[in-house]
N, C-alpha and C positions, 0 to 999 in steps of 0.2 A: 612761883609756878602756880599753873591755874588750877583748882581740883574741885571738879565738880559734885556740890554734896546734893542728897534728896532733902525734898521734904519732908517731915515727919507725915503729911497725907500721904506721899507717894511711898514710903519706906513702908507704911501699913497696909498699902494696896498690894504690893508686894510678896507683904507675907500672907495676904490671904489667899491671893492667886496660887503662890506654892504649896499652901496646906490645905488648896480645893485641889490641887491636881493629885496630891498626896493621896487624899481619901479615893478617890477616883481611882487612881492605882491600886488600893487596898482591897476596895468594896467590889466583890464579884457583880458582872453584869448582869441583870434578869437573863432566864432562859428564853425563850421565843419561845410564844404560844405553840409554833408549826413546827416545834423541834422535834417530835416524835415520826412515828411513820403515817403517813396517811389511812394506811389501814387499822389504824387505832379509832379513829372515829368510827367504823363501820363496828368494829367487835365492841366498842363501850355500848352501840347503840344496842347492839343483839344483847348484849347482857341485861339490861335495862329490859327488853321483849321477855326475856326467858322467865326474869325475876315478876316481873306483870301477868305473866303466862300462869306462872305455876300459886299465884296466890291470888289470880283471878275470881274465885269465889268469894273467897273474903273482903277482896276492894270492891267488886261489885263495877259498873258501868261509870257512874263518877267516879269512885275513888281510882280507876283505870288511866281514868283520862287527867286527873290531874298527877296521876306523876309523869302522866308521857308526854302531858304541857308543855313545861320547862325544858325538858330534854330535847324534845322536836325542836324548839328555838334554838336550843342549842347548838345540834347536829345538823340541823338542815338550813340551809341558804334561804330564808322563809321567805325575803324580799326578793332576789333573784327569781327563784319558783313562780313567786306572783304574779311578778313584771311578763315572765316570759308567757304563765296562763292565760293571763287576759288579753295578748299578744299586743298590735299597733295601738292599738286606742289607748294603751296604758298613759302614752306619752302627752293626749289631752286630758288628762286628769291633772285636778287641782291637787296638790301638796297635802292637803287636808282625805281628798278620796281613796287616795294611794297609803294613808297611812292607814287608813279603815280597810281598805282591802287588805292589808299584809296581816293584820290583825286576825281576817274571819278567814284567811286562807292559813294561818298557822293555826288557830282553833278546828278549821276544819281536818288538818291532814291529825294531829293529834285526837279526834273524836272519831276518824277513822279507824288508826293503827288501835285506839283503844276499844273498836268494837271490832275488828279481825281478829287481835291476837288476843281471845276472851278462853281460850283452853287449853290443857297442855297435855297432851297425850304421848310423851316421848318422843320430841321433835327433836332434831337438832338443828341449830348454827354453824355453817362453817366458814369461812373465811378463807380463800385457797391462794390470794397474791393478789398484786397488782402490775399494769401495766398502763405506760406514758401511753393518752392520745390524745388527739389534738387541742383539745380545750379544757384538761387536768389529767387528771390519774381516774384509772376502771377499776374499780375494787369486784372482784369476782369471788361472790360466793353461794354458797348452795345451804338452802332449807330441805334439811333430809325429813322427809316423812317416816308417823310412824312403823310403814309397813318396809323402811329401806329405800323406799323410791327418792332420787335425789331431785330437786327443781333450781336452774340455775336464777340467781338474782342478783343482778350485777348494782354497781354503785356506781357513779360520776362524781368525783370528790375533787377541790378546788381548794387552794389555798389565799385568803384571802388576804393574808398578812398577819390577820390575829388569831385564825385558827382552822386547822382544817375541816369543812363543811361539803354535808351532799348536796348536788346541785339537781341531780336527777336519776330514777332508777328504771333499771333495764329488766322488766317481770319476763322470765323466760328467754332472755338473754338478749331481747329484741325490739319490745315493746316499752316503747319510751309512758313513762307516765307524767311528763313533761305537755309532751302530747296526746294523751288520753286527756289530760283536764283542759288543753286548750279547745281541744275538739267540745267536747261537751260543754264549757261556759260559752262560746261561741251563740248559741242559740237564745240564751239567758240576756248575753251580752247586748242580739240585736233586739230582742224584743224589749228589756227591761232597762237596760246601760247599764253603768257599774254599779247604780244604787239596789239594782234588782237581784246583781250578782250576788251581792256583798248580803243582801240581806236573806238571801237561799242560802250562802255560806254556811253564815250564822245560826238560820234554821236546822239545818241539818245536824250541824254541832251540836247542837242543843238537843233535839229528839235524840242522838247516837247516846247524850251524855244520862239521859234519861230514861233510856229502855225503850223508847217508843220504837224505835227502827229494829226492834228484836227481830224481825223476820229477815233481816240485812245480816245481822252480826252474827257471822257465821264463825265457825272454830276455825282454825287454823287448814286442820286438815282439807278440809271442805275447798276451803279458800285455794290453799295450795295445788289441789286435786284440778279446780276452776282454772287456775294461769296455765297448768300442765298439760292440762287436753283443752280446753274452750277459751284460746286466748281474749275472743271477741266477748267475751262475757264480763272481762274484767270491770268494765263501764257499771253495771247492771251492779254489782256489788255496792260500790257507793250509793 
């Protein structure tokens, strides 16, 4: 009778394949970056503001801005943002100018947030839900002023497979600032191109991170007061 035997290669292939699918069975699978709720990226970011806010004196203008660096990369879609700021032209740019653009546009939104949010006079954060639209999830929440006054500011949040990120914010529940910075580089864009943009970016970064634009980095209040009643002002703050 015929009986077919292995060979000692195949009998050890054998058993490795059974004790990789073994561990594989055993070994819990990573959790997904996006396993949370999408409204977590919004509240870790306000906690991050609050904690900036309230030892703002002590960090001072840089020390502000570098801890809200890393975090902004973090939580916001800083490439997306970019692409969508400097609008069509993005697409004739060299691989090389698009990587320097994404650069001075996440240095600049982080030299912003770190000269807006330079005070803390009993703000709060809220975070009140979310809802599906068309192109992610709205995270809706409200900056309560010190005096009670609430101001809505909503979030556009995306999942991009590794993690949930903002793509864009709604000041006053209306006012895209997607489109506040396309509007405004627009003009940079025809007169300068990207190299002109990129390097006003960085300017601005730079004097926010330094004190020089003190007359810009207004408190929170102020700021908040500005979206509430003078939508069209918001431009003028940066």
């Amino acid at each position: 009778m015929f009986r077919y035997r292995q060979s000692p290669l195949r009998m050890l292939s054998g058993l490795w394949l059974a004790a990789s699918s073994l561990v594989v069975l055993l070994c819990p699978m990573p959790a997904s970056a996006t396993a949370g709720p999408p409204t977590g990226v919004v509240r870790n970011f306000y906690n991050v503001l609050l904690d900036v806010m309230q030892h703002s004196a002590a960090l001072g203008p840089r020390g502000r801005y570098q801890k809200l660096e890393p975090v902004v990369h973090g939580t916001f879609d800083v490439p997306f943002m970019a692409r969508l700021s400097v609008g069509p032209s993005w697409f004739r740019l060299t691989p090389e100018q698009k990587r320097r653009a994404v650069q001075a546009y996440g240095r600049y939104i982080a030299a912003v947030y770190a000269s807006r949010f330079d005070a803390y006079a009993g703000e709060q954060f809220k975070v009140l839900g979310e809802q599906q639209i068309k192109h992610g999830t709205l995270i809706k929440t409200q900056i309560v002023k010190s005096n009670g006054e609430p101001v809505d500011i909503n979030y556009v949040v995306h999942d991009n497979d590794s993690a949930w990120q903002i793509r864009d914010i709604y000041l006053s529940g209306a006012i895209s600032e997607l489109a506040t910075h396309r509007s405004e580089f627009a003009a940079t864009l025809r007169t300068s191109g990207i190299d002109g943009l990129i390097n006003s970016l960085n300017k601005k970064a730079d004097d926010l991170q330094s004190g020089a634009s003190a007359a810009r980095s207004w408190p929170l209040a102020v700021f908040v007061a500005a979206i509430a009643n003078e939508p069209h002002q918001i431009a003028r703050l940066r």
